[in-house]
Phi, psi and omega in degrees: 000331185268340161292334181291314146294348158297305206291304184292005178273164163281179188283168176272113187343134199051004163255136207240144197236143194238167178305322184300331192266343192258311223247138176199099146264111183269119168260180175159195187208143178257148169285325172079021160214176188306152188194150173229104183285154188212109193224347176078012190250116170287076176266359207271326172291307211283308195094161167166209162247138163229146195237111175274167158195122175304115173302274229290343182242185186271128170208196185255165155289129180261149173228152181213147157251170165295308176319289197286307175111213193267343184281321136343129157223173165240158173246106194241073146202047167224166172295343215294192200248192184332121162242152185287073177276098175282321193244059168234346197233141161247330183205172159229122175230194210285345175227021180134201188219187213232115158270137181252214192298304136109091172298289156001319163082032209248310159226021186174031172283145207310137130077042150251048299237158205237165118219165178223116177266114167280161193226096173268152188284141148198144177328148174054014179231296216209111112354162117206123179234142212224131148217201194251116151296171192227358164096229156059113170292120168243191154230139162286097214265168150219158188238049155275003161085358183197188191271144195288139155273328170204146190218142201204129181251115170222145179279124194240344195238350169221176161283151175179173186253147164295097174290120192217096181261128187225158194274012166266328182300154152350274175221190178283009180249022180237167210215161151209163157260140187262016174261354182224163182275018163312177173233121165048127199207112177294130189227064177331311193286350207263308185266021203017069172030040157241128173290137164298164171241206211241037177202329189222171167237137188263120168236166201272224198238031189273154202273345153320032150183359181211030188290149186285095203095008178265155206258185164230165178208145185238133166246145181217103236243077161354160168189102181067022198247014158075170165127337198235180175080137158334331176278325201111339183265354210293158167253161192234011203181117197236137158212130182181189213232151185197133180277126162302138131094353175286333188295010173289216157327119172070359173277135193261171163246102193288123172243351187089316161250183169257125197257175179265334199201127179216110213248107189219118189241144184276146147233014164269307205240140176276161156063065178216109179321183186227105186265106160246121192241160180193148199297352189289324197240066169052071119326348223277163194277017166296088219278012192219025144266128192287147187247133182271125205243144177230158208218091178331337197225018181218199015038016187261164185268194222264103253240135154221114200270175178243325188269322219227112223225151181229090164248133168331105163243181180298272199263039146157236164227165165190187214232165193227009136168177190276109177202171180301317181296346189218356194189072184265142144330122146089339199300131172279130104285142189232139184212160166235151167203135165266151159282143198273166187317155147197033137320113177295135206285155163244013169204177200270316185325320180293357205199016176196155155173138178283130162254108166247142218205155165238129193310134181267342213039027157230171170308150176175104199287113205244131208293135160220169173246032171228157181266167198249129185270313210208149184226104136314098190268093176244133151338118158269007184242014171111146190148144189306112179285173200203151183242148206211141130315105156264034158279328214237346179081113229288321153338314182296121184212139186262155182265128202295311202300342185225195165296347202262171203289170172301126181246151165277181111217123212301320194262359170287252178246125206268339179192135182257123190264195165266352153181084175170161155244162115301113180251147132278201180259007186290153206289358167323320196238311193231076143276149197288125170065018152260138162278126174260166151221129155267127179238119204274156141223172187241134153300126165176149193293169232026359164275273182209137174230171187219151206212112176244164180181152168248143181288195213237292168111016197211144190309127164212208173205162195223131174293160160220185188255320196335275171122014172206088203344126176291154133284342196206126170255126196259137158228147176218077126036071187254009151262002189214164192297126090235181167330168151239117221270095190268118175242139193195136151094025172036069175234132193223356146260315182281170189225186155196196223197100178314306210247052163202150195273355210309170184261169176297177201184104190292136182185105171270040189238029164267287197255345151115093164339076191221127192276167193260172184217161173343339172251310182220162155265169178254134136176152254254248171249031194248147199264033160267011200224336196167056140310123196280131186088333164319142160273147188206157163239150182232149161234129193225118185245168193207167188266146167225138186308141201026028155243327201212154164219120152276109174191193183228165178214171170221140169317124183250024178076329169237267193242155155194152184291100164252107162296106207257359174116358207289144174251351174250341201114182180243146210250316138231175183189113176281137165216139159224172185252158207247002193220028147189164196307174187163140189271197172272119232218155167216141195214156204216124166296338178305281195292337161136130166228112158182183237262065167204234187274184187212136130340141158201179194199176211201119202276341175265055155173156205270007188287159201263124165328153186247149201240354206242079147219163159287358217302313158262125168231171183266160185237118176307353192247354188158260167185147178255156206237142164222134179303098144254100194322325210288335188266318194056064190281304200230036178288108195323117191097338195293149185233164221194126178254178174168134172245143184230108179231151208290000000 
């Protein structure tokens, strides 16, 4: 009852409610002992669903609620009603939940890899509502606070089929089910041809959802209805339609946003699965890396296709090529799609961290405390450095240093967790006895966004996600040998060159000499930036008060303070100089920022850290810089670009 009045109030004056607080896909590996995920998801105040499904074996999909509690579960791609899994689930808490032994192999058996998508109830997101039928066409009140987009019913005291209407059918007088692949059905009896509204739902007198005395659990599912985000207005959660084969490659099935999770069903052709994908488990725009699909409606284990592909885009998804289960020709789709986070981060930690390792050359999963989107992977004893992802899939890797195209290597990084990587033994990452230092970052807005798009070859502009005007831009090329295209210092006439020391340089067919804006950058024709057919990434950063300073300086010949707002220092700090060569210098708190010599590298070469200059010492507002020949840092008249985060 009290989640149910938390969830139907309005939010609370001045407080903003994000995709981050409802919505968590969560990995892990199970122990087969007691174990506690921490996702930052409040169920044990709020309420809600968390839905397991073991990856690596065939086991079933588990659901569990609050409404019901931990001794329960439903499966739902099976009939059955409420099963005793007792020991799989142990609590629901305030920041995720508590696993117990799991005999059951359901939500944690040893040595078995997981995911889990939690659902917290909130207006305009997400339900679970439990009543008793009565054999009697009714309504169901609920507190999503607005009209449902998909609402999925199970009979919890018997067998009965997952019953499911969502607003992509025909009418409220068609029916699917989520435990079979069926398509579409007229059922009168199951929603008695009536659409929910923004207070009830209707069920007929069929006994999948109204036997007289049979108990029941409803799940309900928002659609476009705004509620989140700073304004209050943003939307986090689409259920909508889409024609097979109008979709293709690069066609988006347009959401407005980048979604996280995408729940995608035929409801024309029979014997066609209910596919669930997510950015944890390769969403990515790779087309030839197998992308991993579990399935709402089988026990099978995490399936990996290479051709039939769900991909993540800014503003929304698409598919990589025409097949049934996600794209048939001529075929009606029905999707649930979530929004990827979007809280602007407050502290640096939450959004950065540095790593260092001496490479094992075998697998090997190595722990962070962030989850990690995109890494600069550079040798501190020398060696090619790489720029590495998780949009584009972690295999993938671009060469910091040179020209060249996107490359695989099958043993690089085999998986980006929620706090972790799976390193191979490939020298991208691991190789036996290089020291690496890595530098993570996490997407989120006003900080960093990552960006794939194909070019045009004629000036155009590309959305993004920031949510705020970049300073500072990465551009690559991944299908073809070029530069790496740098916009910085809010100049949209000039350009620069990652993995070159050149000084800026006017050219308007980098950026059409146009500043980019909270929604999209411009740019123009030149073909490190937007060749037509080419592929490209973009990385894009921004200053966020006390996390990151995107900015510049100009050199005074000796010592000088650069204040970047920070109350502890800078953590990391990038610097180049722009108006004569100079390289990309990189400095780290793992290897050191203090008041002597400090390690540093250079993200355009393959040279080994140096370790005997002074260049930089720390400061709490940012970090201070000295004129040291060997960097030239700080050369009096000189300008300077620089990224710094806290």
């Amino acid at each position: 009852m009290l989640a149910n009045k938390l969830l139907g109030a309005a939010k609370v004056a001045g407080a903003a409610n994000y995709v981050e607080d409802v919505f968590s896909t969560w990995l892990y590996t199970g122990t087969g002992a007691s174990q506690t995920i921490t996702n930052g998801i409040d169920l044990a105040g709020k309420g809600g669903m968390i839905w397991f499904k073991c990856r690596s074996n065939a086991t079933n999909n588990a659901l569990f609620n609050t409404a019901i509690g931990t001794g329960s579960g439903l499966s739902s791609n099976l009939t059955n009603g409420s099963v005793g899994w007792t020991d799989s689930l142990s609590s629901f808490d305030s920041n995720g939940f508590t696993l117990g032994v799991d005999s059951s192999g359901v939500t944690n058996f040893s040595a078995r890899t997981f995911v889990s998508w939690t659902f917290r109830k909130q207006a305009k997101f997400f339900d679970v509502v439990t009543y008793t039928g009565n054999g009697t066409a009714r309504t169901i009140a609920h507190n999503l606070g607005s009209t449902p987009g998909c609402v999925i019913v199970k009979r919890t005291d018997s067998t009965g089929d997952w019953a499911v209407y969502h607003r992509g059918l025909t009418s409220a007088a068609y029916n699917i089910y989520l435990n079979l692949g069926n398509a579409q059905a007229t059922a009168t009896s199951i929603w008695n041809s009536t659409a929910p509204t923004s207070t009830v739902f209707s069920v007929g007198t069929a006994t999948a959802v109204n036997a007289n005395g049979g108990t029941y659990v409803a799940y309900i599912f928002a659609h476009n209805d705004g509620g989140f985000g700073a304004s209050g207005t943003d939307n986090v959660i689409t259920c909508g339609t889409y024609l097979g084969s109008n979709h293709r490659a690069q066609e988006i099935v347009t959401l407005g946003y980048e979604p996280q999770w995408v729940m995608v069903k035929n409801i024309t052709s029979a014997s066609n699965s209910w596919v669930m994908t997510d950015i944890m488990r390769n969403m990515s725009v790779d087309t030839l890396a197998p992308q991993r699909w579990l399935l709402a409606n089988s026990s099978a284990a995490e399936t990996a296709t290479t051709t039939d592909q769900v991909v993540a885009a800014s503003t929304g998804f698409y598919f990589n090529s025409v097949q049934s289960d996600i794209n048939e020709s001529g075929s009606t789709f029905i999707y649930i799609a979530i929004r990827r986070p979007m809280k602007t981060p407050t502290s640096g930690t939450s959004v950065f961290q540095a790593l260092n390792y001496t490479g094992s050359g075998a697998t090997i999963t190595r722990t962070t405390d962030i989850q990690v989107d995109a890494l600069f992977e550079q040798r501190t004893n020398g060696g090619t450095p790489y720029l590495l992802d998780r949009l584009r899939r972690g295999t993938n890797y671009l060469t910091l240093s040179s020209t060249a195209a996107e490359a695989s290597q099958s043993t690089g990084l085999t998986e980006f967790g929620n706090n972790y990587l799976i390193m191979g033994s490939g020298a991208t990452i691991n190789g036996t006895g290089d020291n690496y230092i890595l530098h993570m970052f996490r997407r989120a807005p006003g900080f960093f966004d990552e960006v794939c798009y194909t070019g045009t070859g004629s000036n155009t502009t590309v959305t993004h996600n920031l949510g705020v005007a970049p300073e500072l831009m990465i551009v690559r090329c991944r299908s073809a040998a070029n530069d790496w295209a740098v916009y910085a210092n809010n100049d949209n006439t000039d350009y620069l060159l990652l993995n070159s020391t050149a000084a800026t340089a006017d050219d308007n067919t980098y950026w059409n000499d146009t500043s980019p804006t909270a929604s999209v950058f411009s740019i123009g024709t030149n073909a490190d930036v937007n060749t037509n057919a080419a592929t490209y990434v973009a990385y894009l950063f921004a200053s966020v008060s006390g996390v990151s300073k995107v900015g510049s300086y100009t050199g005074n010949g000796s010592s000088q303070t650069i204040n970047c707002g920070f109350a502890a220092g800078a953590r990391l700090v990038m610097i180049k100089r722009t108006d004569s060569t100079g390289d990309w210098y990189n400095w780290d708190y793992v290897r050191g920022i203090v008041a002597g010599n400090d390690p540093h590298s250079s993200y355009n070469t393959t040279a080994a850290q140096v370790t005997t200059d002074d260049t930089i010492d720390p400061d709490n507002s940012g970090f201070i810089v000295n004129q040291v020949t060997a960097t030239n840092v700080n050369v009096n008249a000189a300008t300077y670009i620089f990224l710094a985060i806290a």
